[in-house]
BAFI-3210 file (N, C-alpha, C; in Angstrom, 3 decimals, decimal comma, padded with zeros to 6 digits):
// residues 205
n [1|2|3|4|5|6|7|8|9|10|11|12|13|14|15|16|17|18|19|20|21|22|23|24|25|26|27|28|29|30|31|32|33|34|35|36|37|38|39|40|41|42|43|44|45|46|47|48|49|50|51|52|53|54|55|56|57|58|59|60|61|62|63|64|65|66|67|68|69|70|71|72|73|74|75|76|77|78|79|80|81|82|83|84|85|86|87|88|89|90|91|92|93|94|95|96|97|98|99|100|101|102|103|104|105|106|107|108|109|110|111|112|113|114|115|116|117|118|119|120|121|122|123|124|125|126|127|128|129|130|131|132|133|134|135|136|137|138|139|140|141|142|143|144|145|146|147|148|149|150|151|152|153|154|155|156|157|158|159|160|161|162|163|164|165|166|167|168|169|170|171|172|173|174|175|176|177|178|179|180|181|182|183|184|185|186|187|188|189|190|191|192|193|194|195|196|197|198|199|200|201|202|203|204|205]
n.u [-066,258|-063,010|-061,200|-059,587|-056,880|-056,544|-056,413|-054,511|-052,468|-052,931|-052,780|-049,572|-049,028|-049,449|-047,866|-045,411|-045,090|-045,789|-043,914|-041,995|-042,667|-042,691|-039,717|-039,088|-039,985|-038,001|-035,936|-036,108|-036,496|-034,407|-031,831|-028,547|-025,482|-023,089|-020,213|-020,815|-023,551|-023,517|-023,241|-025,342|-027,582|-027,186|-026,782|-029,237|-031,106|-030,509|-031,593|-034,223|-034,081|-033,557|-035,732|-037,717|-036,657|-037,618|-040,109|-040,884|-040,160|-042,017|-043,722|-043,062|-042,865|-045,308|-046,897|-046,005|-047,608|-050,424|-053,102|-055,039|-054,824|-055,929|-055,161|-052,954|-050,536|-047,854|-048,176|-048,464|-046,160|-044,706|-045,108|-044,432|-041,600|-040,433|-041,362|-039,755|-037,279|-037,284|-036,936|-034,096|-032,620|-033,048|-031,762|-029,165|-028,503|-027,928|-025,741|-023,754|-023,731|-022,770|-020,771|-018,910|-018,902|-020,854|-022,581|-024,232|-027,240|-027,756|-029,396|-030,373|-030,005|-032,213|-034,389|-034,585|-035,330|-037,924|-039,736|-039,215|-040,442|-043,222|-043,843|-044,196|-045,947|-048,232|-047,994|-048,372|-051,596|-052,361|-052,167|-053,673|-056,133|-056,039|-056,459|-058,943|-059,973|-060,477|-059,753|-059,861|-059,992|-057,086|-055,660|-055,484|-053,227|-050,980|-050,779|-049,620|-047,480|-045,650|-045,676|-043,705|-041,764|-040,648|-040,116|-037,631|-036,250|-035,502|-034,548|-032,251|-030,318|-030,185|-028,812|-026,614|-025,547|-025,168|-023,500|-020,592|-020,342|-019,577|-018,343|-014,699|-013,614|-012,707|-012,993|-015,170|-016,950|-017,146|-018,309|-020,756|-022,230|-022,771|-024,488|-026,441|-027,002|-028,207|-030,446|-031,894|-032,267|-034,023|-036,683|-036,855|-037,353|-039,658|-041,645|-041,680|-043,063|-045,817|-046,085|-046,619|-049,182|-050,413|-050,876|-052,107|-055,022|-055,063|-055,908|-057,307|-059,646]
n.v [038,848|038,030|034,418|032,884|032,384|034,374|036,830|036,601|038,018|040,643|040,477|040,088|042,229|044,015|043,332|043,452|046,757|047,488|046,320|048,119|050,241|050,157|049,986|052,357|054,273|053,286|054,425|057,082|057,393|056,581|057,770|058,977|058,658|057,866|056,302|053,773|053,216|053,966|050,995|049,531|050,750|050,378|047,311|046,902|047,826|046,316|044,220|044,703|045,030|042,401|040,435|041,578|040,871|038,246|038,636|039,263|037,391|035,307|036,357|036,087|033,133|032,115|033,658|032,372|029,925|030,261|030,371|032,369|036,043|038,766|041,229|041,847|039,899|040,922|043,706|043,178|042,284|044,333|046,085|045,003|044,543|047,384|048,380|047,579|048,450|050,843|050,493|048,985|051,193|052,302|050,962|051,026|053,388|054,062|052,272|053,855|056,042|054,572|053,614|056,383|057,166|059,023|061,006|062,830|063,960|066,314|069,407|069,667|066,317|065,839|066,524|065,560|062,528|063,378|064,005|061,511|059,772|060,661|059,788|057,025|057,090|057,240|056,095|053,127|053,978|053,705|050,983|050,214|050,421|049,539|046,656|047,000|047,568|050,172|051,711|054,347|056,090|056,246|057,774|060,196|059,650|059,057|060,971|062,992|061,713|062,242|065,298|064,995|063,766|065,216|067,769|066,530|066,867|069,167|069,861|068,560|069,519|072,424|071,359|070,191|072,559|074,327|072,661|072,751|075,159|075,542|073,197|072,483|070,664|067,871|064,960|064,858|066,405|064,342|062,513|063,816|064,201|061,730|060,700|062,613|062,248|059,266|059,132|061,213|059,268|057,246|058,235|058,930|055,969|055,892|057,109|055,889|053,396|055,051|055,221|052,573|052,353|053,934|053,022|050,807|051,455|052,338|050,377|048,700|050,273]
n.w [-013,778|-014,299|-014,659|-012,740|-013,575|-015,234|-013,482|-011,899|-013,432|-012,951|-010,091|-010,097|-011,052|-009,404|-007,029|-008,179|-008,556|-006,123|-004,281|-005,605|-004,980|-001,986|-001,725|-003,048|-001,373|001,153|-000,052|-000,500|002,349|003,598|005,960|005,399|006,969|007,413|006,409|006,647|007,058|003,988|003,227|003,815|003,390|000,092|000,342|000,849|-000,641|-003,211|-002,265|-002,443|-004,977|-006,144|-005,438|-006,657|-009,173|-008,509|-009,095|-010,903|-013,135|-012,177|-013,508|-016,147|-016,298|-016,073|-018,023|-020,073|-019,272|-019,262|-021,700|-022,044|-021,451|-019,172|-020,722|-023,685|-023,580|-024,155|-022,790|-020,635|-020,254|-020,267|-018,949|-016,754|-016,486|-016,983|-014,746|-013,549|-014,298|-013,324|-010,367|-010,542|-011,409|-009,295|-007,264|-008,617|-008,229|-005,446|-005,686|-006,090|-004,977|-002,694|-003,202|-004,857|-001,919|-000,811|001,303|001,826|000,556|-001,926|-002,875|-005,718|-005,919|-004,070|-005,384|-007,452|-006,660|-005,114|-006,891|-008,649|-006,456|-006,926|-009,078|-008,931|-006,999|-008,435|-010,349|-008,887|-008,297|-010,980|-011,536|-009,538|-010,438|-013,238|-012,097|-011,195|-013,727|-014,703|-016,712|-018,187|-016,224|-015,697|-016,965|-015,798|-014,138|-015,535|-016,967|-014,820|-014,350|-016,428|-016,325|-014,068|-014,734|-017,022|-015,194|-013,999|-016,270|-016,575|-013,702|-014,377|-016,254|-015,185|-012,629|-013,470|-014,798|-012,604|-011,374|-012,537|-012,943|-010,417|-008,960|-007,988|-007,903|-010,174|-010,130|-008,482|-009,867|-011,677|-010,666|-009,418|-011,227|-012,555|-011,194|-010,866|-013,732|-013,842|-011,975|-013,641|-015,767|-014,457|-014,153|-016,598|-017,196|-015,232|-017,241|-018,992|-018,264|-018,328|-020,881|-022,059|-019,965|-021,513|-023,724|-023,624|-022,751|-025,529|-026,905|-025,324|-024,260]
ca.u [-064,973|-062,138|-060,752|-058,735|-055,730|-056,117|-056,779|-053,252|-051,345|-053,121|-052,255|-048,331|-048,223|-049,646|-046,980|-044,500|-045,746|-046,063|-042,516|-041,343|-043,277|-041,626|-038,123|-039,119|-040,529|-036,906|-034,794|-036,214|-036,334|-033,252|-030,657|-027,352|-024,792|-021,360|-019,922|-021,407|-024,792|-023,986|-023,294|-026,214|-028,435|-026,982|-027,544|-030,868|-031,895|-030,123|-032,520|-035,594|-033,977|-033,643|-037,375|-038,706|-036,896|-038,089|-041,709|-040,917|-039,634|-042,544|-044,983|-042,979|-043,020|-047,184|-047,628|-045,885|-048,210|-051,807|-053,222|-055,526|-054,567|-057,141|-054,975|-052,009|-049,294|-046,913|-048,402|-048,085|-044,443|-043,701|-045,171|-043,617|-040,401|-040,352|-041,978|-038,585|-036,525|-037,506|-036,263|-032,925|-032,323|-032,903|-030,505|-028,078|-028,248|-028,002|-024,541|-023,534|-023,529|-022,082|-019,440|-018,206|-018,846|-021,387|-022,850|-025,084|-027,553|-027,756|-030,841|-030,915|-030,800|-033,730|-035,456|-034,548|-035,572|-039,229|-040,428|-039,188|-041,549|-044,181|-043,991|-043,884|-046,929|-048,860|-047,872|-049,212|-052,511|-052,733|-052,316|-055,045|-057,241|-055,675|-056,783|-060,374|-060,713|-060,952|-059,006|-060,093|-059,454|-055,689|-055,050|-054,994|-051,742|-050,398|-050,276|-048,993|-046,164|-045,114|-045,036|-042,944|-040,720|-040,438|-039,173|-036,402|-035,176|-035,232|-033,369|-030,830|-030,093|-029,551|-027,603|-025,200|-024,928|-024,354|-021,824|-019,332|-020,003|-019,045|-017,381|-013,625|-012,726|-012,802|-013,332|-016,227|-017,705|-017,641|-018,916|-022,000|-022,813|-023,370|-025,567|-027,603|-028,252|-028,726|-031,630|-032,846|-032,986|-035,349|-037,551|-037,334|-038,023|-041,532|-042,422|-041,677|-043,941|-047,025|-046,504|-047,285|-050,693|-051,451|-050,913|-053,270|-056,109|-055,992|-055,936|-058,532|-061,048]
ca.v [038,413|036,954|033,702|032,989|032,372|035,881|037,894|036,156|038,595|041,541|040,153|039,998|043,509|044,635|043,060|044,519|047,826|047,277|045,934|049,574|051,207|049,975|050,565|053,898|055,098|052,851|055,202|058,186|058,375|056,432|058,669|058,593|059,854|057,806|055,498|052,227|053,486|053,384|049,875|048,612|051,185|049,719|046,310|047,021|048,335|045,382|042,708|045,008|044,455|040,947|041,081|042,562|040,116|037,244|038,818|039,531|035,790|034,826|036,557|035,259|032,525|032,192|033,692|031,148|028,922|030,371|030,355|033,509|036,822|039,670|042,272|041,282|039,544|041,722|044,941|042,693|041,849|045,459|046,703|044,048|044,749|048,406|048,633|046,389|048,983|052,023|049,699|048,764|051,900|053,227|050,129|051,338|055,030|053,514|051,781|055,018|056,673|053,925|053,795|057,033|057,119|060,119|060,526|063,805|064,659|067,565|069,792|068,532|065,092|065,551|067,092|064,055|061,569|063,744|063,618|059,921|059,262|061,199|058,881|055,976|056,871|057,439|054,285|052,270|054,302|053,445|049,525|049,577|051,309|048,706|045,601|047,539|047,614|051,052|052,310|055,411|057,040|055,860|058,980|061,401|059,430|059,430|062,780|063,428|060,990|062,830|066,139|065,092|063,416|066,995|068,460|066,230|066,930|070,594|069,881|067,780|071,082|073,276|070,690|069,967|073,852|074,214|071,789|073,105|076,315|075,887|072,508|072,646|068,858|067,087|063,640|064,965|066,578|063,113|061,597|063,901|064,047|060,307|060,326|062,983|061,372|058,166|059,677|061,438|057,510|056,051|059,181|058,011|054,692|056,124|057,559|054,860|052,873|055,685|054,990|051,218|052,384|054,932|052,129|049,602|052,374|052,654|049,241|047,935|051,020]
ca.w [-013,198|-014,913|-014,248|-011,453|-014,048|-015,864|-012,447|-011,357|-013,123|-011,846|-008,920|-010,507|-010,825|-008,059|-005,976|-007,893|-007,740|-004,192|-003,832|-006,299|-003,703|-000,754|-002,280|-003,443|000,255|001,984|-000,990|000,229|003,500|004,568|006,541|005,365|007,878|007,417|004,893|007,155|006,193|002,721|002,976|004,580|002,310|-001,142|000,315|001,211|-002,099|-003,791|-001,422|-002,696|-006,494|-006,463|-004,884|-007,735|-010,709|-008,918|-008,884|-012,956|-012,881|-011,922|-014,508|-017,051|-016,237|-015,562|-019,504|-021,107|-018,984|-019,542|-022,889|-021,858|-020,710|-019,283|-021,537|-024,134|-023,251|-024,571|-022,258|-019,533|-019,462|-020,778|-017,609|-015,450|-016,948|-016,963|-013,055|-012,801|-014,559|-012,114|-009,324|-011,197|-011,122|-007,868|-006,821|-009,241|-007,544|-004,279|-005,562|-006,548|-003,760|-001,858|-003,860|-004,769|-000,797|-000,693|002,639|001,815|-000,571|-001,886|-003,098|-006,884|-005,644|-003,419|-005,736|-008,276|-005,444|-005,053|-008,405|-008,624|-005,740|-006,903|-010,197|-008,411|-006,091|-009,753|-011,104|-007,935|-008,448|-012,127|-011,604|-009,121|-011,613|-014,028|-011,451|-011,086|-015,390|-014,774|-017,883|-018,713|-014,921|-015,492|-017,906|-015,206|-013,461|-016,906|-017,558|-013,947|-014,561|-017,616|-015,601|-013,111|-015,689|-017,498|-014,104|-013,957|-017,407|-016,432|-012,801|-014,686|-016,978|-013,952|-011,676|-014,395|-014,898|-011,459|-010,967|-013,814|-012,258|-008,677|-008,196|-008,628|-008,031|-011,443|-009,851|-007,662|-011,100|-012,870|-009,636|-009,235|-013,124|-012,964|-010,278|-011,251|-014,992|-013,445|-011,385|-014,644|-016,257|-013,256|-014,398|-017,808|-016,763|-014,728|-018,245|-020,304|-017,767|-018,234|-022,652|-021,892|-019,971|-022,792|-025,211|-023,061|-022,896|-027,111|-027,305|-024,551|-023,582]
c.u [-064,154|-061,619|-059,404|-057,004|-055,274|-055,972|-055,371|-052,264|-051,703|-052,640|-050,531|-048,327|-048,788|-048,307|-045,784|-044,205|-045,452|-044,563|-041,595|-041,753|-042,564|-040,362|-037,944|-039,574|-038,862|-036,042|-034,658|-036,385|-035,375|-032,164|-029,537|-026,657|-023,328|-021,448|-020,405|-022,878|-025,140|-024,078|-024,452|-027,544|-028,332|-027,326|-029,000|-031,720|-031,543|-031,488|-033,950|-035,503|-034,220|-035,115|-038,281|-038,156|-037,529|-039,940|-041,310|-040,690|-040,861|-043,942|-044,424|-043,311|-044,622|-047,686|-046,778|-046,651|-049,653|-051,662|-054,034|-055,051|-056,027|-056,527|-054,166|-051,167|-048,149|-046,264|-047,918|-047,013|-044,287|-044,035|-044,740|-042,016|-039,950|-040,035|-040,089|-037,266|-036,025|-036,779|-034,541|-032,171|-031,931|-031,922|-029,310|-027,131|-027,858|-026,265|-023,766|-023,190|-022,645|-020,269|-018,212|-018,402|-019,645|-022,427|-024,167|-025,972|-028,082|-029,191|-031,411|-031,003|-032,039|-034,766|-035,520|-035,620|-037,283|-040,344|-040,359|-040,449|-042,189|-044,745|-044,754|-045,059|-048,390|-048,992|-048,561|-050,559|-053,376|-052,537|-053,109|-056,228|-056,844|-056,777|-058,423|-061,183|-061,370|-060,222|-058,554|-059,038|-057,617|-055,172|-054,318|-053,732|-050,849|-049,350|-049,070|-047,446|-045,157|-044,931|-043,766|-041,707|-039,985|-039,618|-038,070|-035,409|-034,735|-034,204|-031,891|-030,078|-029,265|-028,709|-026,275|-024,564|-024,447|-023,418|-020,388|-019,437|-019,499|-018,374|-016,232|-012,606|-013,085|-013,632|-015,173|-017,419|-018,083|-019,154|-020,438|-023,103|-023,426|-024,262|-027,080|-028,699|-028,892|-030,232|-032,348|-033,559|-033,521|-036,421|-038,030|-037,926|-039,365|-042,069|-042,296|-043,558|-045,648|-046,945|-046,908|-048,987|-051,185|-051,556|-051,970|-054,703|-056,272|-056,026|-057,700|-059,937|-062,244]
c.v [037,627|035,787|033,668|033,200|033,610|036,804|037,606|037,207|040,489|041,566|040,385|041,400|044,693|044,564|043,581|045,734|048,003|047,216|047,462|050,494|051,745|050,403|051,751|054,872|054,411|054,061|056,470|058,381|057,859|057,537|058,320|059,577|059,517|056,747|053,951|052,345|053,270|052,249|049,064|049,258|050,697|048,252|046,029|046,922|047,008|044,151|043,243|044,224|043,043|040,707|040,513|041,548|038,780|037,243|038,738|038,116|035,372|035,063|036,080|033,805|031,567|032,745|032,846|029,554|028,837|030,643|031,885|034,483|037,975|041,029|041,679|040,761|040,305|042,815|044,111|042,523|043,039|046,138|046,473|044,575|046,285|048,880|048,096|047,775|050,473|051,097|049,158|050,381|053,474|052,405|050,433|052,695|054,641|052,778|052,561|055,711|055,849|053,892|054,890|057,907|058,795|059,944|061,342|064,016|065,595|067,827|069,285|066,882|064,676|065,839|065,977|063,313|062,036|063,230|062,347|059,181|059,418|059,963|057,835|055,363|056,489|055,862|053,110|052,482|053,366|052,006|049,105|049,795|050,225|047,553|045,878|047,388|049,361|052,228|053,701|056,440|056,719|057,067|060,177|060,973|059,674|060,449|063,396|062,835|061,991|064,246|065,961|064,728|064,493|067,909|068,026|065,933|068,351|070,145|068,983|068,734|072,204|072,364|070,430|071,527|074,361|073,552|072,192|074,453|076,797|075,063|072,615|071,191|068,143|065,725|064,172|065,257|065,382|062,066|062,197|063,773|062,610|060,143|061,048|062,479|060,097|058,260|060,204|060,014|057,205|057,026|058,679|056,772|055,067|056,435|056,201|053,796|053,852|055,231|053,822|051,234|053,188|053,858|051,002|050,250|052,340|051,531|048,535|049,084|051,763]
c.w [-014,232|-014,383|-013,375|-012,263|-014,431|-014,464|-011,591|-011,857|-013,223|-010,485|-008,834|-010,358|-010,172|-007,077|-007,073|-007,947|-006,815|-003,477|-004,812|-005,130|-002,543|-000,708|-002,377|-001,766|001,189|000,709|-000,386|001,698|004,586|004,780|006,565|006,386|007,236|006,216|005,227|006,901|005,175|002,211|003,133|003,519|000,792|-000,821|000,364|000,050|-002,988|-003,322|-002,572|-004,456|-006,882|-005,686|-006,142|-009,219|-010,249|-009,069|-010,621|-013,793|-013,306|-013,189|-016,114|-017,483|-016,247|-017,119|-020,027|-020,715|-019,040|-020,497|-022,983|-020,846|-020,689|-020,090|-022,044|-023,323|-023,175|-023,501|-020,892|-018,542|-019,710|-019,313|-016,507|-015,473|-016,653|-015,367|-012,912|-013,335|-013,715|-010,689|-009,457|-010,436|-010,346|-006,997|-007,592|-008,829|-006,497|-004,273|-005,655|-005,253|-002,694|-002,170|-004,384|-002,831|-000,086|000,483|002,773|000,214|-000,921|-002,649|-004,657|-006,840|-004,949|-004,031|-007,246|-007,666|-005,490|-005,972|-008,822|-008,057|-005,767|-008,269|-009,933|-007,582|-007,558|-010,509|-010,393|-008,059|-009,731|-011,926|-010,867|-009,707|-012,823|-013,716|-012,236|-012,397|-015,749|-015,469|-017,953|-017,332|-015,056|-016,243|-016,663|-014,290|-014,970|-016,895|-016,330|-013,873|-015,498|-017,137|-014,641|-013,828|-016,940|-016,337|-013,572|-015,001|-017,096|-014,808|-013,445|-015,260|-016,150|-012,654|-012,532|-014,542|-013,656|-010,967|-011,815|-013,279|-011,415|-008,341|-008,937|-008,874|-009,514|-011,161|-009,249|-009,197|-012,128|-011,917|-009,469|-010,076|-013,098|-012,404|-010,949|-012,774|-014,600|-012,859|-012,346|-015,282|-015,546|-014,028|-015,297|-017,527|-016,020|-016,269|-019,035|-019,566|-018,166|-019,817|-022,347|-020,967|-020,869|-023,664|-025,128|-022,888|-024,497|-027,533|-026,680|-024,553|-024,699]
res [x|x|x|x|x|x|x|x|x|x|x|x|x|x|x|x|x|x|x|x|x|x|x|x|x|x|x|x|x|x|x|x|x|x|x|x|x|x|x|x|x|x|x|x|x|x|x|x|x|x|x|x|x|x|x|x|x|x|x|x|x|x|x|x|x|x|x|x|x|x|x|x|x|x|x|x|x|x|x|x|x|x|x|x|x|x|x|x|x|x|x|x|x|x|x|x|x|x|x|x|x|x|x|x|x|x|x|x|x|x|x|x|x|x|x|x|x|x|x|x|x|x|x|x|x|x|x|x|x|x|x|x|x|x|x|x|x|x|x|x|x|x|x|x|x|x|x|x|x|x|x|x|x|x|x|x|x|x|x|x|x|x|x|x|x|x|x|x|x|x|x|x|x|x|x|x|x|x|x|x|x|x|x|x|x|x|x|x|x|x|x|x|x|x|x|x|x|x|x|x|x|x|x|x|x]
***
C-alpha cells in the first residue's frame, strides 16, 4: 500500500474521470428540442466544467504539498490537465450549439459524440487500472482510444466534404465546420490523454 498522501491523488483522478464521465453520459444523451434547451444544456455542461478545474485545483494544489508521489509529478498533472481538456471541450461544443442556436444533431455529430464517449468510457477504465498498479492491462484502452480517435479524423474528412457539397447557406457552413472540428479536438484531447498512459507504462512497468 502506499501512503495515504500518495493514494490521494489516485483518488484525484478518479474523481475527475468520474466527473468527465458524468459530463460525457449528460452530453450525450441530453435532448435538444428548442432554443430553451440549449440554454439550460450549455449551462449544465459549464457547472460540470467548473467541476472538473476545481477537482484539477485541487491536485495541484496537493503536489506542491507532498514531497512523494506514487508516479511523477509531471504524469500526474498532465493527466489531470488533459482529463480537464476533454471536458473543456465538450463545454465548448455545448456553447456552440447554443449559440449558433442548433437544436438538431445531425448524423456526423452523433457519430463525433459516439466515439467521444467511447474514449471517455476507455479512459475511466485505464485510471482504475492506474489506481489498481495494474499498468500493463492499460495498453489495451490505449490502443482502443487511438482507434476511435482515427475514426473521427476520417468522419471530419467526409462531414466537411459533405457540407460544401450540399449546404448552400454560407453562415450555416461556417457554423457547422466549427462544430464539427471542435468535436474532432475533444478526440484529440482523448488521445493526447492515452500518450500520457503510454508514457507512464515506459516509465513505471
Amino acid at each position: 500500500m502506499f501512503k495515504r498522501e500518495q493514494d490521494q491523488f489516485y483518488l484525484h483522478l478518479a474523481n475527475i474521470s468520474a466527473n468527465l464521465t458524468e459530463s460525457m453520459k449528460y452530453f450525450s444523451d441530453y435532448k435538444l428540442r428548442n432554443t430553451d434547451d440549449l440554454a439550460i444544456f450549455s449551462e449544465k455542461m459549464k457547472d460540470y466544467e467548473k467541476k472538473g478545474d476545481s477537482l484539477v485545483h485541487q491536485v495541484i494544489q496537493d503536489l506542491n504539498n507532498v514531497f512523494i508521489t506514487p508516479i511523477e509529478r509531471e504524469d500526474i498533472l498532465a493527466l489531470a490537465m488533459n482529463m480537464d481538456d476533454v471536458l473543456d471541450g465538450l463545454e465548448h461544443t455545448a456553447a456552440l450549439f447554443d449559440m449558433y442556436a442548433i437544436t438538431s444533431a445531425n448524423k456526423y455529430m452523433l457519430q463525433f459524440v459516439e466515439a467521444i464517449q467511447k474514449c471517455v468510457e476507455e479512459i475511466e477504465e485505464a485510471i482504475k487500472l492506474l489506481s489498481n498498479k495494474k499498468l500493463l492491462q492499460i495498453r489495451k484502452h490505449i490502443i482502443k482510444v487511438k482507434d476511435y480517435e482515427s475514426n473521427c479524423d476520417l468522419v471530419l474528412r467526409t462531414s466537411i466534404k459533405q457540407l460544401f457539397n450540399t449546404e448552400k447557406d454560407p453562415i450555416r457552413i461556417i457554423q457547422y465546420k466549427e462544430i464539427y472540428e471542435e468535436l474532432e479536438t475533444v478526440a484529440d484531447y482523448c488521445q493526447n490523454v492515452a500518450n500520457i498512459f503510454e508514457a507512464i507504462i515506459m516509465k513505471n512497468a
